[in-house]
C-alpha positions as CSV (number, residue, x, y, z in Angstrom):
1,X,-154.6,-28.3,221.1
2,X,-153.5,-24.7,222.1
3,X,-150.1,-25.3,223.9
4,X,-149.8,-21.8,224.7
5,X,-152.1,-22.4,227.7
6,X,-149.2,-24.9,229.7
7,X,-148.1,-23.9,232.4
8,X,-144.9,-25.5,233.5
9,X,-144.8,-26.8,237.2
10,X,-142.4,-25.0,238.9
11,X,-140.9,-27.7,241.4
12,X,-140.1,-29.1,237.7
13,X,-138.8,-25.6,236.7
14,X,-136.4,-25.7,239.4
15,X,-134.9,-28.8,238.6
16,X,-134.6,-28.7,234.5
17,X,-131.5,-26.9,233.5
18,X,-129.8,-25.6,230.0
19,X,-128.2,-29.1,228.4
20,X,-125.5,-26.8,227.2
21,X,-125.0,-24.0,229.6
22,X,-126.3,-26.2,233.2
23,X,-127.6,-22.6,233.9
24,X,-130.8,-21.9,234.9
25,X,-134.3,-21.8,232.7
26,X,-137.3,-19.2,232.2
27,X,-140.6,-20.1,231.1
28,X,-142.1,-17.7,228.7
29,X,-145.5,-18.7,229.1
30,X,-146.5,-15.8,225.9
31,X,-144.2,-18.1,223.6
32,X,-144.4,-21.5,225.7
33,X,-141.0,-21.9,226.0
34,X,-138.1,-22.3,228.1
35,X,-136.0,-20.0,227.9
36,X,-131.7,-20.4,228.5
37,X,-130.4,-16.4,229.2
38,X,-127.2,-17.7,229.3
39,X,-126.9,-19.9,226.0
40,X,-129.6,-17.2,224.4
41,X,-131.9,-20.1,223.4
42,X,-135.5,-21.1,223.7
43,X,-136.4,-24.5,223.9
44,X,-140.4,-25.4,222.7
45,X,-142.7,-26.9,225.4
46,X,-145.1,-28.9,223.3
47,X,-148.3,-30.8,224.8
48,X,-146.8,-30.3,228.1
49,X,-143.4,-31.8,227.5
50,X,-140.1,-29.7,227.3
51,X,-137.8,-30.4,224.6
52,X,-134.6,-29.9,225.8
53,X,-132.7,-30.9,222.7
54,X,-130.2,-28.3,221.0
55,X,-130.9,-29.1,217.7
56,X,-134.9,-28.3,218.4
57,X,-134.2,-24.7,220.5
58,X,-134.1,-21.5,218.7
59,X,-131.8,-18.5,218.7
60,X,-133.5,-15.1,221.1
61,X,-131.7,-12.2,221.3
62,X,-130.7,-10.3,224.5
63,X,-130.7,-7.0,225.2
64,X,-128.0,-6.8,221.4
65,X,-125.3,-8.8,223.2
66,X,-123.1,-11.7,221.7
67,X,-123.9,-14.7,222.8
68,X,-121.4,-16.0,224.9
69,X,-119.0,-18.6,224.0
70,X,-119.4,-22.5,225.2
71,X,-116.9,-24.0,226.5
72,X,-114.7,-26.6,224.4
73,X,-115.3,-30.4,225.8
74,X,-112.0,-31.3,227.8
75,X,-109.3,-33.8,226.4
76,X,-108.9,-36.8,228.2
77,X,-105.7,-36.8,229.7
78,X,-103.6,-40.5,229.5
């Protein structure tokens, strides 16, 4: 099956978000993939489905900048 014919709804677009960023996503329909611009990743669309793990996006490049940092998880305070 060719996955780069999906085409992601776009009430679902709207409501899907970068796991690690909460910013908001791009589909690339060329690469069939979601693209974060803030976190500078791509997450893979297979068969339809997004895969919005980490661990399966890849690094893109923007325009030459750095990506920018994420924020450390906040202590617990007793």
């Amino acid at each position: 099956m060719d996955n780069r014919n999906n085409v992601i709804d776009p009430k679902l677009l709207e409501l899907l978000a970068c796991p690690l960023t909460k910013g908001p996503l791009v589909f690339d329909r060329e690469h069939n993939e979601l693209v974060s611009r803030l976190a500078h990743l791509a997450y893979p669309v297979r068969d339809g489905i997004p895969i919005m793990l980490p661990s399966e996006a890849r690094p893109i490049e923007d325009n030459g900048s750095k990506p920018p940092r994420l924020p450390k998880a906040r202590q617990r305070s007793r």
